[in-house]
Structures are given as C-alpha cells and as structure tokens.
Legacy VTK file of the C-alpha trace (Angstrom):
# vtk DataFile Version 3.0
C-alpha trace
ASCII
DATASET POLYDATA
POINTS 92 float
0.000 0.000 0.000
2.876 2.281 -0.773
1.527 6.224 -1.925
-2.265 5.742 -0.527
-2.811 7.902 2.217
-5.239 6.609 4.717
-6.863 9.093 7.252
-6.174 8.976 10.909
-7.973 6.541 12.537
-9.582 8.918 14.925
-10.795 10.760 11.681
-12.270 7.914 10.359
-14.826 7.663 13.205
-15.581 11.452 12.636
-18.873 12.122 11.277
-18.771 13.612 7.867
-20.001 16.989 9.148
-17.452 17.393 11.040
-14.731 16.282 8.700
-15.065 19.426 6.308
-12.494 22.240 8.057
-14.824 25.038 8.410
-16.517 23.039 11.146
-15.094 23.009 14.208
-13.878 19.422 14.774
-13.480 19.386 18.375
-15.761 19.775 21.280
-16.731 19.152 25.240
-17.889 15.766 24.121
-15.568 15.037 20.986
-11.794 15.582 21.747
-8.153 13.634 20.827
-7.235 11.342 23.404
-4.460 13.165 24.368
-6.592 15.448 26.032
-8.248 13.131 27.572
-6.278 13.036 31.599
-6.561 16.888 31.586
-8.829 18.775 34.005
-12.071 19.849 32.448
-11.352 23.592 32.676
-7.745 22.964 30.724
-9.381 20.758 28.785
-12.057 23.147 27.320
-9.206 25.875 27.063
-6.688 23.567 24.789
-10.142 22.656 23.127
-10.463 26.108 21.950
-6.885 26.477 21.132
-6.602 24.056 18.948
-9.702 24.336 16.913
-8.181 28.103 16.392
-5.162 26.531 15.422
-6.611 24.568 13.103
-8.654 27.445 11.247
-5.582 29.293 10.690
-3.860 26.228 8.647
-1.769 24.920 11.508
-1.728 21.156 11.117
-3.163 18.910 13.295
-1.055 17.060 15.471
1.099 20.173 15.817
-2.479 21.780 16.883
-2.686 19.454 19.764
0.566 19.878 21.087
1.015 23.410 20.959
-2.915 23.685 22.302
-1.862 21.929 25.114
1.323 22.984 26.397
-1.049 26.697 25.691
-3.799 25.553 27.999
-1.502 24.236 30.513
0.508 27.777 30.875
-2.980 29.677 30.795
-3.981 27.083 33.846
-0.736 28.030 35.826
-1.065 32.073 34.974
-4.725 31.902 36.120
-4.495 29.442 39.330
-6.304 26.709 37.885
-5.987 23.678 39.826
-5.717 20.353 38.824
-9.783 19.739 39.191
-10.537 22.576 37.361
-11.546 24.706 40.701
-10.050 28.075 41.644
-8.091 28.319 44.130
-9.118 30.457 47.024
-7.785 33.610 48.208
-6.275 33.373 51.541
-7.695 36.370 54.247
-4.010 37.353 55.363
LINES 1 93
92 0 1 2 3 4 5 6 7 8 9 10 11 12 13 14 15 16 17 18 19 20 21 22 23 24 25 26 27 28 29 30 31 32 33 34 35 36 37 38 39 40 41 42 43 44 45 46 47 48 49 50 51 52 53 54 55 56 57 58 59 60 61 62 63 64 65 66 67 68 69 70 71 72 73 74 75 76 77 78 79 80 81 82 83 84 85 86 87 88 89 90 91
C-alpha cells in the first residue's frame, strides 16, 4: 500500500459533518485522546486552542501539542488547579 494515504484513525470515526475544516472538529464531548487526563477547565481551554489553530492552517497534530502545552501555561497564569476549581484567596 505504498503512496495511498489513509486518514487517521480517529478521523475515520468522525462524522462527515465534522470532517469538512470550516466546522469546528473538536468539542466538550468530541476531543483527541491526548486530552483526555486533563482537568475539564484545561481541557475546554486547549479545546479552543486548537480548533483556532486549526482554522488558521496549523496542522493537526502540531495543533494538539502546541494547544496543550497553551492551555496548561494559561492554567498556571490563572491558578487553575488540577480539578478545574479556583483556588481560594487566603484572608491574610
């Protein structure tokens, strides 16, 4: 099978909707597994990256990664704990 290129198999099991790039291809109940151990509030954010990423050409596992390291940093900058919670501001 040498010069056929076969989709990803986690595009394959995309519906065809979603498939065509002006959609946005990743959602709160649709994302890559790689986003799968992070807390829902990161989650959501590298979510959002990455479909931005992807409407401005960036390929897609490139997407991922950068949407995550992203989401991570904007987690630490706004005290997002691992659960997703806020952490709370001390009385001193």
């Amino acid at each position: 099978m040498t010069g056929i290129k076969r989709a990803a198999p986690h595009r394959e099991r995309m519906p065809a909707v979603l498939l065509d790039h002006r959609a946005v291809p990743w959602n709160e109940s649709y994302y890559p597994p790689s986003m799968k151990r992070l807390p829902p509030a990161v989650r959501a954010k590298a979510i959002e990256i990455a479909n931005a990423l992807l409407e401005s050409g960036r390929e897609e596992g490139s997407a991922i990664r950068i949407a995550i390291a992203k989401a991570k940093e904007w987690a630490a900058h706004h005290g997002v704990l691992a659960d997703g919670a806020k952490p709370r501001r001390s009385r001193s």
